[in-house]
mmCIF file of the protein (N, C-alpha, C, O) and its ligand, coordinates in Angstrom:
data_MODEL
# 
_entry.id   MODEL 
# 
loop_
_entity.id 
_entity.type 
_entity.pdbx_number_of_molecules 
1 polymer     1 
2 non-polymer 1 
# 
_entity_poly.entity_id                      1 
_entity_poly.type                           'polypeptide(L)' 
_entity_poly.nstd_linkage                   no 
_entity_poly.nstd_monomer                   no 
_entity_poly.pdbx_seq_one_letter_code       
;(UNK)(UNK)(UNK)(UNK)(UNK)(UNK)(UNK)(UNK)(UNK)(UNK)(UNK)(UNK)(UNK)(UNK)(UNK)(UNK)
(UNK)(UNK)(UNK)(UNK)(UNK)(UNK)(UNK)(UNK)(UNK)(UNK)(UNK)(UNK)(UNK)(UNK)(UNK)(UNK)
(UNK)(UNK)(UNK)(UNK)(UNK)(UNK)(UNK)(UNK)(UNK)(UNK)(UNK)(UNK)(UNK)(UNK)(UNK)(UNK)
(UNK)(UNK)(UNK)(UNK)(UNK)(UNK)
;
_entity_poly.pdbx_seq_one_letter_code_can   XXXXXXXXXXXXXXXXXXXXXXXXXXXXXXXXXXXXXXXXXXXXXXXXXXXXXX 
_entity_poly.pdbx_strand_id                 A 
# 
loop_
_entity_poly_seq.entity_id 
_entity_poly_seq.num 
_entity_poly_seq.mon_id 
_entity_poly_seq.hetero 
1 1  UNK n 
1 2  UNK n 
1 3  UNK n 
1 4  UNK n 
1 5  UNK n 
1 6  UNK n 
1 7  UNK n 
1 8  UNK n 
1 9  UNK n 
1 10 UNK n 
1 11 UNK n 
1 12 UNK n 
1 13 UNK n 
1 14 UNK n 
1 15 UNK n 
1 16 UNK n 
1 17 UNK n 
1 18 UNK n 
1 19 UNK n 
1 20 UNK n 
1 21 UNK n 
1 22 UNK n 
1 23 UNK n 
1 24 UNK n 
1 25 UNK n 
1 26 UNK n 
1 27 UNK n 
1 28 UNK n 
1 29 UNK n 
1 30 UNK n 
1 31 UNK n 
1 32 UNK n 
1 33 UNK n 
1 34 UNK n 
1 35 UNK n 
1 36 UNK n 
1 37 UNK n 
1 38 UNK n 
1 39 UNK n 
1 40 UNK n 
1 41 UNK n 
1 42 UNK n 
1 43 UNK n 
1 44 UNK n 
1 45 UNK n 
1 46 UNK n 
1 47 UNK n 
1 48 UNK n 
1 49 UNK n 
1 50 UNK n 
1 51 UNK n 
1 52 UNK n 
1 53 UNK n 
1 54 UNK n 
# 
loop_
_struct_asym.id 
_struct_asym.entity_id 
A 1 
B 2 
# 
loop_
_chem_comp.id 
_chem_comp.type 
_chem_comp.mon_nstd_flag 
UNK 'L-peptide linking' . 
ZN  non-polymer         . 
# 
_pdbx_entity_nonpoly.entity_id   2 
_pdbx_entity_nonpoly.name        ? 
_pdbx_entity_nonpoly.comp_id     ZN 
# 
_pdbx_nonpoly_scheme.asym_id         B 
_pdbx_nonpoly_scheme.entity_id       2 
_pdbx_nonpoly_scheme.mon_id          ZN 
_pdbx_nonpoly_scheme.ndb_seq_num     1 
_pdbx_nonpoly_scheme.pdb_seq_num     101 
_pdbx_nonpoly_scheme.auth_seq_num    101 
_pdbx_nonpoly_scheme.pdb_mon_id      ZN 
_pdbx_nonpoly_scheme.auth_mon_id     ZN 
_pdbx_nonpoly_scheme.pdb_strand_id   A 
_pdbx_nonpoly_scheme.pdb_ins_code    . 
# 
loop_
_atom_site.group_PDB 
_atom_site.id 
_atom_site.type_symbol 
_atom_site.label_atom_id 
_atom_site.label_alt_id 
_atom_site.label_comp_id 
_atom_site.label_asym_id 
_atom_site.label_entity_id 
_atom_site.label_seq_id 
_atom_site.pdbx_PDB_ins_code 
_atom_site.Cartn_x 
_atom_site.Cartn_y 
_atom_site.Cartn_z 
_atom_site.occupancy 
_atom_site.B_iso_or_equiv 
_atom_site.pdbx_formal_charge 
_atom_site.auth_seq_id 
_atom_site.auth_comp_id 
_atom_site.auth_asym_id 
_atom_site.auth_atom_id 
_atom_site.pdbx_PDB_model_num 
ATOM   1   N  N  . UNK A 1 1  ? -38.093 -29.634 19.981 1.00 0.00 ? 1   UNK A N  1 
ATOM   2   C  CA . UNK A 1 1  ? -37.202 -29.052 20.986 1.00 0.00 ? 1   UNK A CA 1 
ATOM   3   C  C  . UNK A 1 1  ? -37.750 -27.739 21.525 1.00 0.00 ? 1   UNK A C  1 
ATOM   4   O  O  . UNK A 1 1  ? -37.990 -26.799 20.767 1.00 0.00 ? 1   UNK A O  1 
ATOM   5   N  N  . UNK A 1 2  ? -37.929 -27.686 22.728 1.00 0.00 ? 2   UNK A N  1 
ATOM   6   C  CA . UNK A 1 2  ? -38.171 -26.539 23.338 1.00 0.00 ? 2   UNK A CA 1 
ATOM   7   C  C  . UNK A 1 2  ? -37.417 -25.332 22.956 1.00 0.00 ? 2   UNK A C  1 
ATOM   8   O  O  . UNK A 1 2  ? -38.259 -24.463 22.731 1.00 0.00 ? 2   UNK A O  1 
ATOM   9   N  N  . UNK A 1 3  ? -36.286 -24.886 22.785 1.00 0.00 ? 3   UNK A N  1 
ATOM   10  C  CA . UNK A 1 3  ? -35.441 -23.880 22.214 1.00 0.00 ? 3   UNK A CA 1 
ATOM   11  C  C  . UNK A 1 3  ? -36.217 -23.445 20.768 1.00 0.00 ? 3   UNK A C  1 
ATOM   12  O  O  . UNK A 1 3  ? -36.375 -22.323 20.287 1.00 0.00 ? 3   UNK A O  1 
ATOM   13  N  N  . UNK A 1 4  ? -36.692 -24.945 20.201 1.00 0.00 ? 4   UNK A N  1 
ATOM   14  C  CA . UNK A 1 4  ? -36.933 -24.189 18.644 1.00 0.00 ? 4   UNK A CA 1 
ATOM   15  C  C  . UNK A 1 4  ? -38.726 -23.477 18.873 1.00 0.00 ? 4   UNK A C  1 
ATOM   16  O  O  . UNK A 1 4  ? -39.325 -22.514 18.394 1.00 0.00 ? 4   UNK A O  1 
ATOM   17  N  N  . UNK A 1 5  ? -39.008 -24.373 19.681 1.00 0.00 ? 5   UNK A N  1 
ATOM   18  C  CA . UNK A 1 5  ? -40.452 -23.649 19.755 1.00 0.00 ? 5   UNK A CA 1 
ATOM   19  C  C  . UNK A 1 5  ? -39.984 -22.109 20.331 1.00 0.00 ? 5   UNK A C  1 
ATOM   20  O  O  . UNK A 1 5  ? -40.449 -21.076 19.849 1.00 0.00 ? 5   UNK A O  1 
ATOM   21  N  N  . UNK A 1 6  ? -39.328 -22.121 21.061 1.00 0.00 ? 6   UNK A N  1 
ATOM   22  C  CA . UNK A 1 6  ? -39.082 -20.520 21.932 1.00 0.00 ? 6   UNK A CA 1 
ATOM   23  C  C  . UNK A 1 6  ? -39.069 -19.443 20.905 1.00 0.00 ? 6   UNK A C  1 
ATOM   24  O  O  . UNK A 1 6  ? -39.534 -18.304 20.920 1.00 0.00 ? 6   UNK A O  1 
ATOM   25  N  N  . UNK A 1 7  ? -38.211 -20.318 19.741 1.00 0.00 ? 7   UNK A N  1 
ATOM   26  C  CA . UNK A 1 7  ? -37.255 -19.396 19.264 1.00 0.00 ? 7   UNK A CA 1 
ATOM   27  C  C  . UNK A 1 7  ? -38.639 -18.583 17.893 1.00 0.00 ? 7   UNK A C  1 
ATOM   28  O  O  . UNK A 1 7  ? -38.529 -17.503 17.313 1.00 0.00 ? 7   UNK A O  1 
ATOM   29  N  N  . UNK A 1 8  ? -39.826 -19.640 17.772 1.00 0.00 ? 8   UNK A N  1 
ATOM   30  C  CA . UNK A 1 8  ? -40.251 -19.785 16.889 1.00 0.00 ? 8   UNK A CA 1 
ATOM   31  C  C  . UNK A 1 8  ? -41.546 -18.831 17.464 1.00 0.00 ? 8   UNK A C  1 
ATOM   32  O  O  . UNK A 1 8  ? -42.221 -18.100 16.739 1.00 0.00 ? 8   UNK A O  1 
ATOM   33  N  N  . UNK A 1 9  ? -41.684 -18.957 18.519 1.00 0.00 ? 9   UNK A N  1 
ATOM   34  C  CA . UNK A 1 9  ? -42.438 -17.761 19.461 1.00 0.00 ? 9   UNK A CA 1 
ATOM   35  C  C  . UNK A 1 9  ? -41.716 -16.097 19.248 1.00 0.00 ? 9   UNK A C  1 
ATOM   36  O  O  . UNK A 1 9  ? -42.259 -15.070 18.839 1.00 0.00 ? 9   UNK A O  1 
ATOM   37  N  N  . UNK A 1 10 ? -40.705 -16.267 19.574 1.00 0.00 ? 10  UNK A N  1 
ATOM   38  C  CA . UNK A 1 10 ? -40.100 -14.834 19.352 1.00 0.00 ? 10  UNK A CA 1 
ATOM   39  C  C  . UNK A 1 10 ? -40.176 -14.387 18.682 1.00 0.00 ? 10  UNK A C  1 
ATOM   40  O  O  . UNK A 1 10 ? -40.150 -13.178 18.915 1.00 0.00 ? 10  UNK A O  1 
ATOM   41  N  N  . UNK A 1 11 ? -40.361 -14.828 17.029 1.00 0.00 ? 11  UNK A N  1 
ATOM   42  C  CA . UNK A 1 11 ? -40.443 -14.839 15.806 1.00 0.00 ? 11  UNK A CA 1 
ATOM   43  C  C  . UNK A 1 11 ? -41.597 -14.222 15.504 1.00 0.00 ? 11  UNK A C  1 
ATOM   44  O  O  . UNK A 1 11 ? -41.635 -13.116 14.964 1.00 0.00 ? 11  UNK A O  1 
ATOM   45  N  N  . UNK A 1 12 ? -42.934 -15.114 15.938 1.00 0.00 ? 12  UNK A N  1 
ATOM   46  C  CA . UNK A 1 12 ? -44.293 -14.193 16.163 1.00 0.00 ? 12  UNK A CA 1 
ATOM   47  C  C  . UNK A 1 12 ? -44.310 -13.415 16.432 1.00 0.00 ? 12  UNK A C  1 
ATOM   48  O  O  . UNK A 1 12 ? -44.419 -12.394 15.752 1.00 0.00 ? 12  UNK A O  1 
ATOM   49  N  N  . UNK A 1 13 ? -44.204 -13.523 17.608 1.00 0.00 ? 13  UNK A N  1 
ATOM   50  C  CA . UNK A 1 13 ? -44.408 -11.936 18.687 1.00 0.00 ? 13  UNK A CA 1 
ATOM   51  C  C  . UNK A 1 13 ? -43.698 -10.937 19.043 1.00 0.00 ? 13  UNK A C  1 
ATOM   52  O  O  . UNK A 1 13 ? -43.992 -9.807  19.435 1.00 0.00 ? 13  UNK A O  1 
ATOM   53  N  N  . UNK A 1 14 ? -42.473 -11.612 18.819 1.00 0.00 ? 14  UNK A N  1 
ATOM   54  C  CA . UNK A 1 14 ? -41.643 -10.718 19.584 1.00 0.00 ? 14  UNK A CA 1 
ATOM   55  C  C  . UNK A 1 14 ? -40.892 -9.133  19.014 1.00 0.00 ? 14  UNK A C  1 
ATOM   56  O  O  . UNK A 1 14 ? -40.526 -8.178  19.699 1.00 0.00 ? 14  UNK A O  1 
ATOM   57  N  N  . UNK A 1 15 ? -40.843 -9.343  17.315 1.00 0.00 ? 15  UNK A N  1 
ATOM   58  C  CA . UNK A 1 15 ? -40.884 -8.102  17.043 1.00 0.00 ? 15  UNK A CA 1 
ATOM   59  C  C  . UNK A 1 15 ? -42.289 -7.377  16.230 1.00 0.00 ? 15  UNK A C  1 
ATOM   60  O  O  . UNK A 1 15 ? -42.255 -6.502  15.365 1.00 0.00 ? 15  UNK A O  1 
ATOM   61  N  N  . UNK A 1 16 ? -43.054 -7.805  16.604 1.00 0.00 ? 16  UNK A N  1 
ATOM   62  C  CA . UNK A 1 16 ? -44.574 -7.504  15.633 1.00 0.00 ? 16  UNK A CA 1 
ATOM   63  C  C  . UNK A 1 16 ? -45.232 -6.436  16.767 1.00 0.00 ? 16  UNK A C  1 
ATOM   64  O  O  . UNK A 1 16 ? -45.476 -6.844  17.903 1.00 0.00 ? 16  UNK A O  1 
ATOM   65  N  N  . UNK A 1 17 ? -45.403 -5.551  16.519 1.00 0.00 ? 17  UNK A N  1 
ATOM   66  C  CA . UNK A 1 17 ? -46.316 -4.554  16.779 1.00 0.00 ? 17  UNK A CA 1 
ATOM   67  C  C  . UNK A 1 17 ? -47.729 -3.758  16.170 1.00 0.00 ? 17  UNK A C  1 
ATOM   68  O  O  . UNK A 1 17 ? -47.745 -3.569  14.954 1.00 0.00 ? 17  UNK A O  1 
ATOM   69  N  N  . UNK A 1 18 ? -48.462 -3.465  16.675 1.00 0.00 ? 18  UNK A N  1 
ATOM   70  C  CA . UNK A 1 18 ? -49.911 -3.630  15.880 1.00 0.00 ? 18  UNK A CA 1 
ATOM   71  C  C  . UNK A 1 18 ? -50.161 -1.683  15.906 1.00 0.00 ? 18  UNK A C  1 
ATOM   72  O  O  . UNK A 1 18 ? -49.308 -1.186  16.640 1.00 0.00 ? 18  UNK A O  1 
ATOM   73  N  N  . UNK A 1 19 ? -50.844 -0.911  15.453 1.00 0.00 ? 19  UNK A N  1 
ATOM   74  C  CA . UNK A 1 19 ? -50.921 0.159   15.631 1.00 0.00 ? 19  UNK A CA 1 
ATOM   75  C  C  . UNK A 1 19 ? -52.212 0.500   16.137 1.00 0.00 ? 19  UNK A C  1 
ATOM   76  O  O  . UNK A 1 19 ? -53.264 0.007   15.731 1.00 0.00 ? 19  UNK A O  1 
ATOM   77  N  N  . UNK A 1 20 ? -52.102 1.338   17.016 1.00 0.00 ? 20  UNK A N  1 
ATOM   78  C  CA . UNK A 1 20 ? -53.744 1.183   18.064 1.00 0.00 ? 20  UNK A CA 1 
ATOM   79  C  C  . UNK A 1 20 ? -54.343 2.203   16.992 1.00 0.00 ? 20  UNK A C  1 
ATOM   80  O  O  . UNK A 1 20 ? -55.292 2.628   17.651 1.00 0.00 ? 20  UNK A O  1 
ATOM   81  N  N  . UNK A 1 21 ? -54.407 2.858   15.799 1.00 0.00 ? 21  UNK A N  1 
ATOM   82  C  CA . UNK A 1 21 ? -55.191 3.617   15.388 1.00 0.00 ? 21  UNK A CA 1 
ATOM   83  C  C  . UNK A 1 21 ? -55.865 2.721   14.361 1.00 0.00 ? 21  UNK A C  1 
ATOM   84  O  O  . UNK A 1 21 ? -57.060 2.880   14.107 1.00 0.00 ? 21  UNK A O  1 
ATOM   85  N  N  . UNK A 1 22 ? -55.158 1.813   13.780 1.00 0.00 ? 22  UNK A N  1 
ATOM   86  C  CA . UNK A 1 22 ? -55.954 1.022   12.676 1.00 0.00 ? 22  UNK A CA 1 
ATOM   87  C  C  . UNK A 1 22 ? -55.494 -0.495  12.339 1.00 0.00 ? 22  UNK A C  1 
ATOM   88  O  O  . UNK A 1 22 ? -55.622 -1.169  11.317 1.00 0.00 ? 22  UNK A O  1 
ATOM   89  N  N  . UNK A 1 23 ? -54.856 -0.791  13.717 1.00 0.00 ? 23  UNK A N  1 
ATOM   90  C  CA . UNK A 1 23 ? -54.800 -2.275  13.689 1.00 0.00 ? 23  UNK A CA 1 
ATOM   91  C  C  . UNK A 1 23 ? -53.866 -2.713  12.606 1.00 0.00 ? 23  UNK A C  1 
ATOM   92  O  O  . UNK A 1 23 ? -53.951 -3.838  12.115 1.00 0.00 ? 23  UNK A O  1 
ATOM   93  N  N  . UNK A 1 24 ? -53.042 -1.900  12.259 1.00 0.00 ? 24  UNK A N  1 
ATOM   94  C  CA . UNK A 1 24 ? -52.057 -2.513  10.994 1.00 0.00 ? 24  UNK A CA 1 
ATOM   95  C  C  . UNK A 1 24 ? -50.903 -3.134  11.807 1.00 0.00 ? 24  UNK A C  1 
ATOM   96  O  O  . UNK A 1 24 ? -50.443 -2.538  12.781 1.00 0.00 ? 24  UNK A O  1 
ATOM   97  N  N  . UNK A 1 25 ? -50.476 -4.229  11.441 1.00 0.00 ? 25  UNK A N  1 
ATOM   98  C  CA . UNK A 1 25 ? -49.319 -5.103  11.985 1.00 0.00 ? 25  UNK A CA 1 
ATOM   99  C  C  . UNK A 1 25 ? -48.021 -4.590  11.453 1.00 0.00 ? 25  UNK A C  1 
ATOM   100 O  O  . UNK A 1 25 ? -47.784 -4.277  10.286 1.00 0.00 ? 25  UNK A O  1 
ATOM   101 N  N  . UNK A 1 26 ? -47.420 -4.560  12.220 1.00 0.00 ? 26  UNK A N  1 
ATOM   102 C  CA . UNK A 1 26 ? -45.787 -4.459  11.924 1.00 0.00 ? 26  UNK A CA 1 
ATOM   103 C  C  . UNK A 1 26 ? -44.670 -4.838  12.278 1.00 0.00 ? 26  UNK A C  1 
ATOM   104 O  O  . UNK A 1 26 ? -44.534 -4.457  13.441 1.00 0.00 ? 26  UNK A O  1 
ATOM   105 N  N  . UNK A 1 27 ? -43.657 -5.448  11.899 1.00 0.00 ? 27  UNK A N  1 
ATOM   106 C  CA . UNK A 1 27 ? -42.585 -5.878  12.373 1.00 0.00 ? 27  UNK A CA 1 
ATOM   107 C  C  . UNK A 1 27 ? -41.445 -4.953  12.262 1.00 0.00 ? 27  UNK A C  1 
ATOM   108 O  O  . UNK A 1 27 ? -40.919 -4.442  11.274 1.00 0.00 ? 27  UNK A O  1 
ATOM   109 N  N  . UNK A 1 28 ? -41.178 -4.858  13.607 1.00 0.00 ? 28  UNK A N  1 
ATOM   110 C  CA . UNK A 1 28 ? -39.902 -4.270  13.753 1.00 0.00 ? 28  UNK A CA 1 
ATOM   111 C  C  . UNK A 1 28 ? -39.237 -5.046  15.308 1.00 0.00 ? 28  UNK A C  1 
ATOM   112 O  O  . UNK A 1 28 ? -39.556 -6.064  15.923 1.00 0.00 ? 28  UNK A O  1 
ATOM   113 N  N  . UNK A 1 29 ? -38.342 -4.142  15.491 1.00 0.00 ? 29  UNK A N  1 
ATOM   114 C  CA . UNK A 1 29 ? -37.436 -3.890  16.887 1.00 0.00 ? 29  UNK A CA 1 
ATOM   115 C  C  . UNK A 1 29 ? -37.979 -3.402  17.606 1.00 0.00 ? 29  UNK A C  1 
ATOM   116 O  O  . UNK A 1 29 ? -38.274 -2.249  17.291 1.00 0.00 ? 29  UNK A O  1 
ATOM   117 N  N  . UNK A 1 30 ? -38.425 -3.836  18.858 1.00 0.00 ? 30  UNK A N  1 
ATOM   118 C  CA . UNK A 1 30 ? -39.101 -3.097  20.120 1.00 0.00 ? 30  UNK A CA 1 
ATOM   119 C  C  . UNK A 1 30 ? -38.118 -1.704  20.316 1.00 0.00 ? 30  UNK A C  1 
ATOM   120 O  O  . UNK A 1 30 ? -38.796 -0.743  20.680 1.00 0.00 ? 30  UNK A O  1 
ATOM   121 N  N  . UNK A 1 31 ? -36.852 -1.439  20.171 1.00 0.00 ? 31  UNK A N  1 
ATOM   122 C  CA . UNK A 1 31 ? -35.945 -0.502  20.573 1.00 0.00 ? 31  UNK A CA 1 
ATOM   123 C  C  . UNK A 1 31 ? -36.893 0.634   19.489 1.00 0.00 ? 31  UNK A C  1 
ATOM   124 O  O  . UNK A 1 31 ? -37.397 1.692   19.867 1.00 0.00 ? 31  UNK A O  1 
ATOM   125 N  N  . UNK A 1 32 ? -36.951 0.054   18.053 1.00 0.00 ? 32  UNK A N  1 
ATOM   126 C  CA . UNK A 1 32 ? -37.317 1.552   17.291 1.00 0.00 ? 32  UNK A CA 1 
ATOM   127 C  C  . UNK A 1 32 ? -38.495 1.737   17.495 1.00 0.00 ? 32  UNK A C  1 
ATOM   128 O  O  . UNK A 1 32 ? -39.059 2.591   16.810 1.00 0.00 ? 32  UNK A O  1 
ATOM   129 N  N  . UNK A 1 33 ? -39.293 0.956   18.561 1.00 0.00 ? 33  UNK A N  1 
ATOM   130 C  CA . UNK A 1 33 ? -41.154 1.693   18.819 1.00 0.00 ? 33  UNK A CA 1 
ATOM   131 C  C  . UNK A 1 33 ? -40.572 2.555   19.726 1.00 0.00 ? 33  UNK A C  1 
ATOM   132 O  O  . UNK A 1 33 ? -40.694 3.760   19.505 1.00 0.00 ? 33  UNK A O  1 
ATOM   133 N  N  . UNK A 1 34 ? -39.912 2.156   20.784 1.00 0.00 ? 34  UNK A N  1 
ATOM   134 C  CA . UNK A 1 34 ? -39.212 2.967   22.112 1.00 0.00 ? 34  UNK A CA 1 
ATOM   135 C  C  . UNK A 1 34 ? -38.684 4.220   21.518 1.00 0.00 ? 34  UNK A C  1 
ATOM   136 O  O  . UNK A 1 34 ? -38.663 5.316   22.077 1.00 0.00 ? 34  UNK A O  1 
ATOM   137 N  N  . UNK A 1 35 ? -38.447 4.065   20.855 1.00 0.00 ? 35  UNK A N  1 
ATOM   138 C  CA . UNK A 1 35 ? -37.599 5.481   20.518 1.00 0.00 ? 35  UNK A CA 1 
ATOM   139 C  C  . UNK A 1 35 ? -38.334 6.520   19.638 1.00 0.00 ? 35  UNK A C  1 
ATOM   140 O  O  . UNK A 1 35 ? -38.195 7.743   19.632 1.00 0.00 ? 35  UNK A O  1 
ATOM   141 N  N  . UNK A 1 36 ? -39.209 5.679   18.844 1.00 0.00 ? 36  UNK A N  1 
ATOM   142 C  CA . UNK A 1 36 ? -40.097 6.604   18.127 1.00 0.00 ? 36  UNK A CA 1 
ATOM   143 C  C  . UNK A 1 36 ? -39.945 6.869   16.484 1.00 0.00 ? 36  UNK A C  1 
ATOM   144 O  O  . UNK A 1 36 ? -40.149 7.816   15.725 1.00 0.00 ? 36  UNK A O  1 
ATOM   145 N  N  . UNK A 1 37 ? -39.551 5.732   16.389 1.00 0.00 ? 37  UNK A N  1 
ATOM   146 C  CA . UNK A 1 37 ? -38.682 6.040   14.685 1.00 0.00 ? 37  UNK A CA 1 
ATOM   147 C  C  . UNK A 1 37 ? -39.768 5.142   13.768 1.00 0.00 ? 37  UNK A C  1 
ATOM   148 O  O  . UNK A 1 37 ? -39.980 5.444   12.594 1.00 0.00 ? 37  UNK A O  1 
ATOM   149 N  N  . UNK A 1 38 ? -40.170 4.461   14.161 1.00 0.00 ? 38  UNK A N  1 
ATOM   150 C  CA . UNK A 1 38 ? -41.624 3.861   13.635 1.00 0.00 ? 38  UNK A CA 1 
ATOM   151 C  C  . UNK A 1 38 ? -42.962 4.832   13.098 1.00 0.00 ? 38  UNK A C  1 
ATOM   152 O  O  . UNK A 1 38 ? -43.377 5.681   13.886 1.00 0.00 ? 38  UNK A O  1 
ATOM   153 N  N  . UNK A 1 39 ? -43.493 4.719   12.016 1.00 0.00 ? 39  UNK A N  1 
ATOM   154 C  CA . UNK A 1 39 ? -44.323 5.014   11.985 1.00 0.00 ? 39  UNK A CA 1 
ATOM   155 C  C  . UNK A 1 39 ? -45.749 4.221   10.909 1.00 0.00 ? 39  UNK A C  1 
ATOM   156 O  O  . UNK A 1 39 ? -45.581 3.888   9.736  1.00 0.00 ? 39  UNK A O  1 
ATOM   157 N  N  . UNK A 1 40 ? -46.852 4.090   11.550 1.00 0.00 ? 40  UNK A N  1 
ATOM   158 C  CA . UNK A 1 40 ? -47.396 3.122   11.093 1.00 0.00 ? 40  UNK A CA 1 
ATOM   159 C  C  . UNK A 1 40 ? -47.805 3.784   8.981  1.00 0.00 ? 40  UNK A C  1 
ATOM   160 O  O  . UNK A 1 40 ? -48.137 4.902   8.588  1.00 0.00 ? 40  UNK A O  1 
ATOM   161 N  N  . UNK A 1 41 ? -47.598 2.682   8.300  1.00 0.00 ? 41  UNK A N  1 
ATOM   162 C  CA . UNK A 1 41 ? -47.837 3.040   6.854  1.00 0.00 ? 41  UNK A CA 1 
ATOM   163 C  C  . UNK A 1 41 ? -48.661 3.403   6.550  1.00 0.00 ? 41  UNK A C  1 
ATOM   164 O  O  . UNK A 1 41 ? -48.717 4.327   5.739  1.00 0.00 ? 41  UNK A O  1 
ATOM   165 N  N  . UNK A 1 42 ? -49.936 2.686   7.200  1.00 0.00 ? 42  UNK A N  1 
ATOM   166 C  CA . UNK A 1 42 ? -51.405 3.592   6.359  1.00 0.00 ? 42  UNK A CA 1 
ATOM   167 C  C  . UNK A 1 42 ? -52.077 4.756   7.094  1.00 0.00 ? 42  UNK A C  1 
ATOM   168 O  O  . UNK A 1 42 ? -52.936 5.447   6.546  1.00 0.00 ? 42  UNK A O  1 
ATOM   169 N  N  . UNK A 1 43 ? -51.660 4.954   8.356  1.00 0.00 ? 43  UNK A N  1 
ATOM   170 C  CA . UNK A 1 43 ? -52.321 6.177   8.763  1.00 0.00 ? 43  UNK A CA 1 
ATOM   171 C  C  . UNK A 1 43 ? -51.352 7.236   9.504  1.00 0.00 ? 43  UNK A C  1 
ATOM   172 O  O  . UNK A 1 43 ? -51.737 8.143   10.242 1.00 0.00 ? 43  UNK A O  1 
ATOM   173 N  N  . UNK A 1 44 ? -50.151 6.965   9.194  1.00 0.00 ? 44  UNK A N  1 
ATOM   174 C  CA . UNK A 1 44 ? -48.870 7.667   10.173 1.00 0.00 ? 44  UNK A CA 1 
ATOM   175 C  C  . UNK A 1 44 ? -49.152 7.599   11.579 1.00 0.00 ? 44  UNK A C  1 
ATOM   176 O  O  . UNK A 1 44 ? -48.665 8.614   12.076 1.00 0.00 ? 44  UNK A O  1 
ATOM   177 N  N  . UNK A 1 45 ? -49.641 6.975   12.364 1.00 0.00 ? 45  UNK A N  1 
ATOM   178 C  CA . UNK A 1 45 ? -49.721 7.071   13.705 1.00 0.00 ? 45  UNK A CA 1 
ATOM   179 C  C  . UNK A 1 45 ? -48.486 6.600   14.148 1.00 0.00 ? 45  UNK A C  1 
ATOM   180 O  O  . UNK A 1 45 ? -48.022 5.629   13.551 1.00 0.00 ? 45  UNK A O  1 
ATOM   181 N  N  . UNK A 1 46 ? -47.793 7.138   15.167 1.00 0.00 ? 46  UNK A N  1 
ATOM   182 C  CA . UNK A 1 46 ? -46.895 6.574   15.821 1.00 0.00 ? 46  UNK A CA 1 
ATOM   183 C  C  . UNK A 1 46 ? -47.193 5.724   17.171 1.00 0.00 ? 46  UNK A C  1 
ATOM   184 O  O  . UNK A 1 46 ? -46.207 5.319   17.787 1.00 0.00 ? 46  UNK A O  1 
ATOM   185 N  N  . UNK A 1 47 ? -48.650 5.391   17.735 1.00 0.00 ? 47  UNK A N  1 
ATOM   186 C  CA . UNK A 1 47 ? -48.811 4.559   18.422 1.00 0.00 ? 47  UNK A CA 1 
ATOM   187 C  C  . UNK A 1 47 ? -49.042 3.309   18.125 1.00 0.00 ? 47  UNK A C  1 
ATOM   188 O  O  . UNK A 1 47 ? -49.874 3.013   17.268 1.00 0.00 ? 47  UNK A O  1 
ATOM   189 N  N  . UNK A 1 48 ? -48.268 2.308   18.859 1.00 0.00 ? 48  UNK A N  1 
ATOM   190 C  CA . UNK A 1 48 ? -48.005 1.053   19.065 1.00 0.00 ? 48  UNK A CA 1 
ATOM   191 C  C  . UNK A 1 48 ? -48.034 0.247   20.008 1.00 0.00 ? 48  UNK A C  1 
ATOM   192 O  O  . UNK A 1 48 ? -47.214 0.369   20.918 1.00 0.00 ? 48  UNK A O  1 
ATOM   193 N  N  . UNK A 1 49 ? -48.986 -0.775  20.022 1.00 0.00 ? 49  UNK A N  1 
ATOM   194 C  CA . UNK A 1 49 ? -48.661 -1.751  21.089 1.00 0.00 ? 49  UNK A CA 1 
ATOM   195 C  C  . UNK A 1 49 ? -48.314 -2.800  20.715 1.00 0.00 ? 49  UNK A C  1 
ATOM   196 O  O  . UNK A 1 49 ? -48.565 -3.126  19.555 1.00 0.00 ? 49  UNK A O  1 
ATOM   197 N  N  . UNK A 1 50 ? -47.398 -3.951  21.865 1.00 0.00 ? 50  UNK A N  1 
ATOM   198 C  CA . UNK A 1 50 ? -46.843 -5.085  21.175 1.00 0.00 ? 50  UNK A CA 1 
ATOM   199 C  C  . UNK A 1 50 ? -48.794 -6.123  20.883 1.00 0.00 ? 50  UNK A C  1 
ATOM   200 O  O  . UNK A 1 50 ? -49.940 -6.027  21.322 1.00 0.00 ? 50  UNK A O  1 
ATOM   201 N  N  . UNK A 1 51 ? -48.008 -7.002  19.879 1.00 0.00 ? 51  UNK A N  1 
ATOM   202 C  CA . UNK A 1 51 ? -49.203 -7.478  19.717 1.00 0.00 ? 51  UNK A CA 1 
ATOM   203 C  C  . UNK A 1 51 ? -49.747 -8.814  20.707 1.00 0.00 ? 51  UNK A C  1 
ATOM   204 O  O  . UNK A 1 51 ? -50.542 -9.281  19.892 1.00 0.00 ? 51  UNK A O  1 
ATOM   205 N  N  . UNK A 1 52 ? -49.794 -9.231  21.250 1.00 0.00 ? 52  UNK A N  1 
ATOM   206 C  CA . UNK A 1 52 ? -49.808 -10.210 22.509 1.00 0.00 ? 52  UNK A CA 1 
ATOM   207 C  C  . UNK A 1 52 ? -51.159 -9.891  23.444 1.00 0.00 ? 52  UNK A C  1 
ATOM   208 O  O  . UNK A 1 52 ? -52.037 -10.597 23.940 1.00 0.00 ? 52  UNK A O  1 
ATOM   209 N  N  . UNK A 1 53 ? -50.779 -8.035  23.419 1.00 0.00 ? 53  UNK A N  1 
ATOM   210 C  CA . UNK A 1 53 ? -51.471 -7.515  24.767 1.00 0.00 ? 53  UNK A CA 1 
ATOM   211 C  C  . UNK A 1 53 ? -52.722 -7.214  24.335 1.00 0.00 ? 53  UNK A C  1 
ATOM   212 O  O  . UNK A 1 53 ? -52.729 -6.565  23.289 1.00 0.00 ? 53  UNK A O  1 
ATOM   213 N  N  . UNK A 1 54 ? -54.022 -7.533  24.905 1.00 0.00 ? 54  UNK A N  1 
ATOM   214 C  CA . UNK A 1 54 ? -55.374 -7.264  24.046 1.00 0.00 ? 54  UNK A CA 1 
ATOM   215 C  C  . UNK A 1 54 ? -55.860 -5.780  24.342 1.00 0.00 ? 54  UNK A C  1 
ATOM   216 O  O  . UNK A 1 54 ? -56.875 -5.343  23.799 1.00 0.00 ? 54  UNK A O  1 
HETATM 217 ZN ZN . ZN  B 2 .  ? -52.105 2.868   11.700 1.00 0.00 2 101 ZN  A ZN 1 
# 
């Protein structure tokens, strides 16, 4: 079913964010990268991009 694949996409991508200083993956809420409450574990960087975008 198309819905479950969607849903199963969102799942991947949709809250996983990668940290541009050392490539560590993370899952969260796009709202708490936006806001800034994230911070990556192994090197404290607070930059993030979603992971999708190369
Ligand atoms: Zn990092």
């Amino acid at each position: 079913m198309a819905t479950k694949i969607l849903a199963a996409q969102k799942r991947m991508f949709g809250n996983v964010f990668v940290c541009k200083n050392c490539s560590k993956k993370i899952r969260t809420q796009a709202v708490r990268i936006i806001a800034g409450k994230i911070k990556c574990p192994r090197c404290s960087s607070h930059a993030f991009r979603p992971i999708r975008k190369k």
